[in-house]
Jmol script that loads the backbone (N, CA, C; Angstrom):
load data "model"
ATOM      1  N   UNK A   1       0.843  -1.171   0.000  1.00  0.00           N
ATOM      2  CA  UNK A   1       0.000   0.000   0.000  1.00  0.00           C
ATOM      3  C   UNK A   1       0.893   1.239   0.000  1.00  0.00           C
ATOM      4  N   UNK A   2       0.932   1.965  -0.750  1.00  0.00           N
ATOM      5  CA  UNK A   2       1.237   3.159  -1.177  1.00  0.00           C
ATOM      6  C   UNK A   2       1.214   4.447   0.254  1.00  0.00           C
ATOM      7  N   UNK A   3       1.819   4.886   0.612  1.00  0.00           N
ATOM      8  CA  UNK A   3       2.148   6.324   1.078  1.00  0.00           C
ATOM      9  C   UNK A   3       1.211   7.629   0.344  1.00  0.00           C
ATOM     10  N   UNK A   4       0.660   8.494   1.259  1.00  0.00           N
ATOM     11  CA  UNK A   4       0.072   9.693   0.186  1.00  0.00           C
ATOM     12  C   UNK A   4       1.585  10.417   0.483  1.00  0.00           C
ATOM     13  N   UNK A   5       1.521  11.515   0.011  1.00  0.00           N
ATOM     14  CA  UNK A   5       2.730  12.399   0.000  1.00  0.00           C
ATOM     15  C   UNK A   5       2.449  12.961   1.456  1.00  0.00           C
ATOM     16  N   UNK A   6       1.403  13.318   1.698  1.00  0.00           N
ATOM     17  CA  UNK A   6       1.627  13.992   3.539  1.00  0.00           C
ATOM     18  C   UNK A   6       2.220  12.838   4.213  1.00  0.00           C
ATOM     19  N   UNK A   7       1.501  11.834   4.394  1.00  0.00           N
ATOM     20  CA  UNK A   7       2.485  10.636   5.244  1.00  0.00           C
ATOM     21  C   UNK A   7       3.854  10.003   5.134  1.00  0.00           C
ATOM     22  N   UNK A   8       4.179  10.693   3.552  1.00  0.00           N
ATOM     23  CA  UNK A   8       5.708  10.350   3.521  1.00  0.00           C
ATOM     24  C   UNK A   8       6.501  11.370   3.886  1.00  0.00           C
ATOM     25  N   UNK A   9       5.819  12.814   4.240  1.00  0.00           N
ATOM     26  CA  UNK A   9       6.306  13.472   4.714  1.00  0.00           C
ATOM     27  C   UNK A   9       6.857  13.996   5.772  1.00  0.00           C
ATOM     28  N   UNK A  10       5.443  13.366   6.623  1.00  0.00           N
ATOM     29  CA  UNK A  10       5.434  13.384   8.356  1.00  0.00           C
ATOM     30  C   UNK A  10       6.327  12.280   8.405  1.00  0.00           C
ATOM     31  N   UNK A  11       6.798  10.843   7.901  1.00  0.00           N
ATOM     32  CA  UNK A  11       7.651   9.968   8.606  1.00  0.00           C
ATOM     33  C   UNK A  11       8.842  10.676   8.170  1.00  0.00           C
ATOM     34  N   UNK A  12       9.041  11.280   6.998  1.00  0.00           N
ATOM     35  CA  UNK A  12      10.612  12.315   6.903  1.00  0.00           C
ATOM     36  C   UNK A  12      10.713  12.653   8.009  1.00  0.00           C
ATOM     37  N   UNK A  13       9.773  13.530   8.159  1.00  0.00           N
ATOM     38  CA  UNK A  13      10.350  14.393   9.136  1.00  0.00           C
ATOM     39  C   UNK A  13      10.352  13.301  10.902  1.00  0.00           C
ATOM     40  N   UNK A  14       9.809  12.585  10.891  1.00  0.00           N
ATOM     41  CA  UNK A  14       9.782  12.001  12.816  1.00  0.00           C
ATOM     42  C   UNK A  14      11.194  11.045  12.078  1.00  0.00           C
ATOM     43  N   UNK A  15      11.441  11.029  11.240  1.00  0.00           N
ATOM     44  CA  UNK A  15      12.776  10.111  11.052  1.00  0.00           C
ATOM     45  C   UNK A  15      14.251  11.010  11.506  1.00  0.00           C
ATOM     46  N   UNK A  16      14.473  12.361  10.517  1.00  0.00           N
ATOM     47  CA  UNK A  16      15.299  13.135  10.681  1.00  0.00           C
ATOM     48  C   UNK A  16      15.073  13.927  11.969  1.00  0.00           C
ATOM     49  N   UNK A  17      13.611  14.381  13.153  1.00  0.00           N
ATOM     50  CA  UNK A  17      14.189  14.166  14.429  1.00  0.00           C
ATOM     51  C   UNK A  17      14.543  13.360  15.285  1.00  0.00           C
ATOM     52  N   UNK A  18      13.932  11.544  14.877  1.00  0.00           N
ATOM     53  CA  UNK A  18      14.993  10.951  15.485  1.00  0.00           C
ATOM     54  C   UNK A  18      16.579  10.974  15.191  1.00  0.00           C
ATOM     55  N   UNK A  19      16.620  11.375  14.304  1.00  0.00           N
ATOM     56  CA  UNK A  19      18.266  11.378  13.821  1.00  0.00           C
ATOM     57  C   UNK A  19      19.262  12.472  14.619  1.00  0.00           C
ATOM     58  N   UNK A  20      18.253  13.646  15.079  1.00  0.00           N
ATOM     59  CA  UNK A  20      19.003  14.618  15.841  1.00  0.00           C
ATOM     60  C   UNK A  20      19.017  14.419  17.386  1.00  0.00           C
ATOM     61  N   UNK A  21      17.351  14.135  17.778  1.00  0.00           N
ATOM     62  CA  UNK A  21      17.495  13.490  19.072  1.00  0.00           C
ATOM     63  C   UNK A  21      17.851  12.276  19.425  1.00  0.00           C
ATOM     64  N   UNK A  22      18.484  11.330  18.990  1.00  0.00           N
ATOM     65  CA  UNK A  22      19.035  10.168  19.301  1.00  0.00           C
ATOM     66  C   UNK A  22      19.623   9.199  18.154  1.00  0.00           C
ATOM     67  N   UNK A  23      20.881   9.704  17.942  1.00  0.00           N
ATOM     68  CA  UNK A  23      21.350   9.227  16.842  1.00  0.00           C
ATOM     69  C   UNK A  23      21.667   7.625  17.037  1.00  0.00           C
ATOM     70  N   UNK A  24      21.788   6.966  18.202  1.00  0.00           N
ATOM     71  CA  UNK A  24      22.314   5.633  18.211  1.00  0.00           C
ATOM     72  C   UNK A  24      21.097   4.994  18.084  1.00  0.00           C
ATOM     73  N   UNK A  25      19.591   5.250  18.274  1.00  0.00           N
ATOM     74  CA  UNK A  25      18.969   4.641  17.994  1.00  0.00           C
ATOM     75  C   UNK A  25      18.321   4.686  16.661  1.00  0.00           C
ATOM     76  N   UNK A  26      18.619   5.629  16.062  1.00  0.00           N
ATOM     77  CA  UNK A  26      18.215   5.905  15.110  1.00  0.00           C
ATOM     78  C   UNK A  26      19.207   4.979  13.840  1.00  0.00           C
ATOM     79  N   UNK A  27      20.480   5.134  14.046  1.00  0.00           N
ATOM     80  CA  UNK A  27      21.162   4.077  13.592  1.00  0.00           C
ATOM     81  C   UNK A  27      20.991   2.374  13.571  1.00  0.00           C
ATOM     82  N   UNK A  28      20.157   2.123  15.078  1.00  0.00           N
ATOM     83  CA  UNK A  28      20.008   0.714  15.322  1.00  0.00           C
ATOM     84  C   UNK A  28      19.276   0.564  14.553  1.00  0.00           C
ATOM     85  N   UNK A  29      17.772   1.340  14.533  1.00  0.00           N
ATOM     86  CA  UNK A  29      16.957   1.546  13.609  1.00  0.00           C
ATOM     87  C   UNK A  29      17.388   0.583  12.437  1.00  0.00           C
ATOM     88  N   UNK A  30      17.988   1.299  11.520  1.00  0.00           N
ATOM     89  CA  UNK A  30      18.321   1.502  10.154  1.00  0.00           C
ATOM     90  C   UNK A  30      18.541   0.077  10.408  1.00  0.00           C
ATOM     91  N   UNK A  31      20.018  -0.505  10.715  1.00  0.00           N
ATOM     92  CA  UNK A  31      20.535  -1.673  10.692  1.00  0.00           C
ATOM     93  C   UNK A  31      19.590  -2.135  10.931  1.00  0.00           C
ATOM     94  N   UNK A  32      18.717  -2.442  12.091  1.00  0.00           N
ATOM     95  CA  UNK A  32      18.069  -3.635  12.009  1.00  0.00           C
ATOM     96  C   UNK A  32      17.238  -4.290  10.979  1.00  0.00           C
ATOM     97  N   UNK A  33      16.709  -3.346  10.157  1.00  0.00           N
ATOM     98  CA  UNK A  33      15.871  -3.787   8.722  1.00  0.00           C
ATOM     99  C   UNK A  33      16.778  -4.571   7.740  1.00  0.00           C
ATOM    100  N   UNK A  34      18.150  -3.838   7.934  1.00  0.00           N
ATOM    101  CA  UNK A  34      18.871  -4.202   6.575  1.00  0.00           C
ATOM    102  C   UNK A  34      19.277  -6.188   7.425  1.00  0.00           C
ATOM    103  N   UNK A  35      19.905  -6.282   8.432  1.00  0.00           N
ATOM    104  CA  UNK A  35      19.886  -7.386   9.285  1.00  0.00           C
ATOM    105  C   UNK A  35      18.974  -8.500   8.904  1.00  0.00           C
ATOM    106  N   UNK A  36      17.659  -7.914   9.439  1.00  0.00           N
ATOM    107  CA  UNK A  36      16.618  -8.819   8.975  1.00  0.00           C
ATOM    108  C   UNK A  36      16.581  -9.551   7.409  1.00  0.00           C
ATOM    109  N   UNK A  37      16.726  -8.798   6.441  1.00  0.00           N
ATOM    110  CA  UNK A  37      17.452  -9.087   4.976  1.00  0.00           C
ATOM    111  C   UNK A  37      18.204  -9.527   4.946  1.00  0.00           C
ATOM    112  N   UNK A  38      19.372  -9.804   5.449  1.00  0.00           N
ATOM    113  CA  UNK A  38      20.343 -10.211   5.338  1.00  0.00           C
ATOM    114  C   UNK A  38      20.006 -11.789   6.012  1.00  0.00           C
ATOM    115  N   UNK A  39      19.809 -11.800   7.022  1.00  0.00           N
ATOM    116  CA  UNK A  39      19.429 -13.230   7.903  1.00  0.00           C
ATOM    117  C   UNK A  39      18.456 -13.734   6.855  1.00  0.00           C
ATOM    118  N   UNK A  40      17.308 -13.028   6.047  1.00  0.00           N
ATOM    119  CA  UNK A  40      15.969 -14.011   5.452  1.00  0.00           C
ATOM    120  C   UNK A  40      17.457 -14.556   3.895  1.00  0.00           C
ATOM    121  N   UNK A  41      18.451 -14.000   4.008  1.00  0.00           N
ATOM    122  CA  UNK A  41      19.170 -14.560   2.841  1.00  0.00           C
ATOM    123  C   UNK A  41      19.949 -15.718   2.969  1.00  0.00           C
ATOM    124  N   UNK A  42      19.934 -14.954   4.108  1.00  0.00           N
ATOM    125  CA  UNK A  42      21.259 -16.363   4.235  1.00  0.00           C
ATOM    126  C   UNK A  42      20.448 -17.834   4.786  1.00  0.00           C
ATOM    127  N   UNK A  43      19.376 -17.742   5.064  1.00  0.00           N
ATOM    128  CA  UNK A  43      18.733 -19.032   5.184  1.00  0.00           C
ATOM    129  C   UNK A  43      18.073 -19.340   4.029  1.00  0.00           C
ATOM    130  N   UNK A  44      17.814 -18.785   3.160  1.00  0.00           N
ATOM    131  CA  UNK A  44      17.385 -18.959   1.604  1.00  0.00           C
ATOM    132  C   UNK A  44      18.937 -19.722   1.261  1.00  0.00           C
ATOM    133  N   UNK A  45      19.662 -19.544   1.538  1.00  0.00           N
ATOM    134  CA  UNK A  45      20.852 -19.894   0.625  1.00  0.00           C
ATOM    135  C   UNK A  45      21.504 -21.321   1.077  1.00  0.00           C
ATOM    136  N   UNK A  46      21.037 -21.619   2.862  1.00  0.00           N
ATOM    137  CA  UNK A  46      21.383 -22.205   3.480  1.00  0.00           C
ATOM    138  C   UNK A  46      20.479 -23.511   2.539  1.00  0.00           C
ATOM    139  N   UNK A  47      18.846 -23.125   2.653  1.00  0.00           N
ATOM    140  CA  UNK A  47      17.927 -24.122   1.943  1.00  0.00           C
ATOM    141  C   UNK A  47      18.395 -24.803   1.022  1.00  0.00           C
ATOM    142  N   UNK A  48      18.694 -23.753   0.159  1.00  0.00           N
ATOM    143  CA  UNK A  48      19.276 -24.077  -1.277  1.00  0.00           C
ATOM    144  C   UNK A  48      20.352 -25.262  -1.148  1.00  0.00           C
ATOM    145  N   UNK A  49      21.179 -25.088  -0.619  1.00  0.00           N
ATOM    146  CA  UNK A  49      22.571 -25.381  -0.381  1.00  0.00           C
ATOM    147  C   UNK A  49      22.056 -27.109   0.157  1.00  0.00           C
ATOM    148  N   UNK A  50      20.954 -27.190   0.839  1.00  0.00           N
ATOM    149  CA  UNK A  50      20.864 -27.878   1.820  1.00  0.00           C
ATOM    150  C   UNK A  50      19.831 -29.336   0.633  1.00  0.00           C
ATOM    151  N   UNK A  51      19.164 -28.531  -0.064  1.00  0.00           N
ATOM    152  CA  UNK A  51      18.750 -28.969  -1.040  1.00  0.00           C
ATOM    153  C   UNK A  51      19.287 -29.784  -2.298  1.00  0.00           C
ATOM    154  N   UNK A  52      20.175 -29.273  -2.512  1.00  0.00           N
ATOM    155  CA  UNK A  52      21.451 -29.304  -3.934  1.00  0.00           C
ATOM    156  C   UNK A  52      21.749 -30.350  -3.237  1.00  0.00           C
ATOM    157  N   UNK A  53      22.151 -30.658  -2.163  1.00  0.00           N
ATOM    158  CA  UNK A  53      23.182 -31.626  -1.266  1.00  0.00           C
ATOM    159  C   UNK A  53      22.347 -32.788  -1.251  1.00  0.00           C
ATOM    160  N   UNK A  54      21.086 -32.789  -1.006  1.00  0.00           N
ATOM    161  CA  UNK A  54      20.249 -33.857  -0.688  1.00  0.00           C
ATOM    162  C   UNK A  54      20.224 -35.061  -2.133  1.00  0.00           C
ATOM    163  N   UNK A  55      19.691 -33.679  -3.274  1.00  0.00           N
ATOM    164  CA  UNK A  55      19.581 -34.355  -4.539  1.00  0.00           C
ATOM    165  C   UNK A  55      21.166 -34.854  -5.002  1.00  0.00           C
ATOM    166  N   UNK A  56      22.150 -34.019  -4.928  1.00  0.00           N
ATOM    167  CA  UNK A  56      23.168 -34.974  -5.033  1.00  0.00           C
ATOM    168  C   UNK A  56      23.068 -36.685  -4.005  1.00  0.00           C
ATOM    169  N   UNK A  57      22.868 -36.423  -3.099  1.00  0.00           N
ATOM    170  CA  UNK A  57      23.369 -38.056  -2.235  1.00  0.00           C
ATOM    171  C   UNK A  57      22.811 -38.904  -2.999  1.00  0.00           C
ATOM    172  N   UNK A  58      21.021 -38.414  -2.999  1.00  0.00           N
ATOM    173  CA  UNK A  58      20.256 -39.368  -3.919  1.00  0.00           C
ATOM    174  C   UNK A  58      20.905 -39.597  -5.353  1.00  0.00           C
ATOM    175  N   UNK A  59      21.052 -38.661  -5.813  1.00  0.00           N
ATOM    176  CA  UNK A  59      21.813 -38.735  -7.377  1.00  0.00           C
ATOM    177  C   UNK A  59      22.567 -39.959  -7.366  1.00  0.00           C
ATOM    178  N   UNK A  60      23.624 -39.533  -6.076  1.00  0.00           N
ATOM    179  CA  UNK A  60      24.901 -40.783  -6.332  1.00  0.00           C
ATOM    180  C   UNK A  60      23.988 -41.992  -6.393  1.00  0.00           C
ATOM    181  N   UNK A  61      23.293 -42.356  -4.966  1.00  0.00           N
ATOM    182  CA  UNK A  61      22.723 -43.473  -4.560  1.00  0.00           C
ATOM    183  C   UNK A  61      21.972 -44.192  -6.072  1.00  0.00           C
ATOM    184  N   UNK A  62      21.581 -43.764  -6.524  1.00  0.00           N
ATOM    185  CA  UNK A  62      20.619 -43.925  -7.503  1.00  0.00           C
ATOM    186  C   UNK A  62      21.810 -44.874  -8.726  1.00  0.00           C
ATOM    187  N   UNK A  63      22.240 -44.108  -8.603  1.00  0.00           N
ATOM    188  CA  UNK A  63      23.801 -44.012  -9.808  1.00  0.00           C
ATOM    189  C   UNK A  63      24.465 -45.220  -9.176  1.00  0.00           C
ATOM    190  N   UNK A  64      25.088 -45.659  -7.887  1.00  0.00           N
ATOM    191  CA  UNK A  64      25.786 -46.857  -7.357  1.00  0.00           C
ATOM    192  C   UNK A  64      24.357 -48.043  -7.844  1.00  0.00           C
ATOM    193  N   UNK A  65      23.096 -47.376  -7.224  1.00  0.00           N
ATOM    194  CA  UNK A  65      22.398 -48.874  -6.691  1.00  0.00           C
ATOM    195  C   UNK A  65      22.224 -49.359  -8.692  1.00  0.00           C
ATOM    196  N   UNK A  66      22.185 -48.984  -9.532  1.00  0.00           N
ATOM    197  CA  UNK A  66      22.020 -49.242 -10.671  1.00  0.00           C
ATOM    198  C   UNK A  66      23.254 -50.042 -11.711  1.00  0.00           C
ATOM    199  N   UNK A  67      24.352 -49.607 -11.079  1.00  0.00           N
ATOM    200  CA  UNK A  67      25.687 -49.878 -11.780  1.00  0.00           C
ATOM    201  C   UNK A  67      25.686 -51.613 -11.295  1.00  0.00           C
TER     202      UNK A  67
END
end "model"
wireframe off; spacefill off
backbone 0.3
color backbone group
């Protein structure tokens, strides 16, 4: 859902006075979103990884029990 322009305005602005009144949280802020992205990746990758590995064993297995 879309922002009107007043509400992207008012969070400008309560963003840039958190930035003056409390810059360390305002920093945690930030990081923590990018964090969260970062963690939903690396378990996407972990899946993946975890996946690839599986179909290989079977692959081999498949490949020995046939030979």
């Amino acid at each position: 859902m879309a922002l009107s322009m007043d509400e992207e305005r008012i969070l400008t602005e309560i963003a840039s006075r958190l930035s003056r009144e409390d810059p360390a949280l305002a920093q945690r802020l930030e990081r923590f979103g990018r964090a969260r992205r970062t963690r939903a990746r690396r378990i996407a990758a972990a899946v993946v990884i975890a996946v690839l590995g599986l179909v290989s064993a079977v692959g081999t297995a498949i490949a020995v029990f046939f030979t």
